[in-house]
N, C-alpha and C positions, 0 to 999 in steps of 0.2 A: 157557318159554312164558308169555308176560304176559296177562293177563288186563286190558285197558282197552276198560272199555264204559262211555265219551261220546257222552251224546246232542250232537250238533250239529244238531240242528234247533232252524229259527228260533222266537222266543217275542216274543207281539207282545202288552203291559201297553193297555189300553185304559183312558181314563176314563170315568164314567157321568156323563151330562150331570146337572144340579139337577132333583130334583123338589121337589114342595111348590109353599108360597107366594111362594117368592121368585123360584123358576123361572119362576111366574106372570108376577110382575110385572117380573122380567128381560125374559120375553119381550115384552111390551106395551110397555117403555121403548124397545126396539129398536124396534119396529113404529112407534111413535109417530116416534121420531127417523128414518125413513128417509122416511116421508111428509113429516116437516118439522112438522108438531104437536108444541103444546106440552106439557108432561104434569109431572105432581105426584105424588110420591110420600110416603106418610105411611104410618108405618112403627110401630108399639108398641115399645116397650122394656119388658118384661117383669123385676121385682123379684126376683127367683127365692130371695131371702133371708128375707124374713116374709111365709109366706100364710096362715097360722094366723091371724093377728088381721086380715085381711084387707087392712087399709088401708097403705100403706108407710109406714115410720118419717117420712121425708120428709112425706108427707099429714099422721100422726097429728101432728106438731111445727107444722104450720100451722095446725091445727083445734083445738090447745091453747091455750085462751083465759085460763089463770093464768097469771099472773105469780109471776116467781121470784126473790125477793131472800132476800140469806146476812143471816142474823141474826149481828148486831156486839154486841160488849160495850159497857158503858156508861163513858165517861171516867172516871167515879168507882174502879171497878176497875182500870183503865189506868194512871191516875196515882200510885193507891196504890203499887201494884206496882213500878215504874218506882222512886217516892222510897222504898221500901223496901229495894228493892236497890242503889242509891247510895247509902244509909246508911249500909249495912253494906261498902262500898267493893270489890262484885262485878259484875262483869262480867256479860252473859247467857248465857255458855260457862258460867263457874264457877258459877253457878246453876244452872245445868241439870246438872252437875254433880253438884251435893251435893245432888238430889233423883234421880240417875237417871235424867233426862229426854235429850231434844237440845236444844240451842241454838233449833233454828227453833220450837220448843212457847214456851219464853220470849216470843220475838221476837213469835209470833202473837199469845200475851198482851197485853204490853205495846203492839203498833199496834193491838189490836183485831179481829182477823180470825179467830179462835176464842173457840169459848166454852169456857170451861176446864172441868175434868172436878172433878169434887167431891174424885176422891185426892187429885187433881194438886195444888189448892187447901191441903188440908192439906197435903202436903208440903211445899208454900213456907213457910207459918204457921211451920212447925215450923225451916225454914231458915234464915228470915229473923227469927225470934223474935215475931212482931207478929201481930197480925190484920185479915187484906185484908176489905175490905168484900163483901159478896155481889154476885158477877157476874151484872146484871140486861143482859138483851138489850133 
């Protein structure tokens, strides 16, 4: 004797129309559209990422009235560096090298685009046997 107990009665999934504000004004763009009036919808987008400081990052960066420039090192520095390690007939790989560094730390030196670190400074002195002039921004 088996034992099968299938419901077969039917199941019918319903959806539940929108409530809220959008249901709102779903419904009014309908209404508007069947009479044939024109109608405008303005709608908020909502930040949901900083409410703590209130203002959106967006806002706070337009309402930021400084100015922001990178402090460059001075040619003096630049040049030394540069004619210090083509003296010695080294690359900026093999500088970077024989101080421990990377390559791009050189590189930022010599164009300018960092300002060097006072270790870093001695370790070239020491590398390169001379003494680089002080890196003035």
């Amino acid at each position: 004797m088996s034992q099968c107990q299938q419901d077969w009665n039917t199941v019918t999934w319903t959806k539940r129309a929108p409530t809220g504000a959008k249901a709102h004004d779903d419904k009014l763009v309908n209404e508007a559209m069947r009479k044939g009036q024109g109608f405008d919808i303005e709608r908020k987008i909502h930040n949901q990422g900083n409410k703590k400081g209130g203002l959106t990052n967006a806002a706070k960066i337009e309402e930021e009235s400084e100015t922001f420039k990178t402090k460059r090192v001075g040619s003096e520095f630049k040049s030394a560096l540069q004619k210090a390690r083509q003296a010695k007939a080294l690359t900026q790989a093999d500088l970077a090298k024989l101080i421990n560094e990377k390559s791009t730390v050189i590189n930022e030196y010599e164009s300018g685009k960092a300002i060097p670190n006072g270790q870093v400074i001695q370790k070239l002195n020491r590398a390169l046997g001379c003494t680089l002039p002080k890196a003035t921004a």
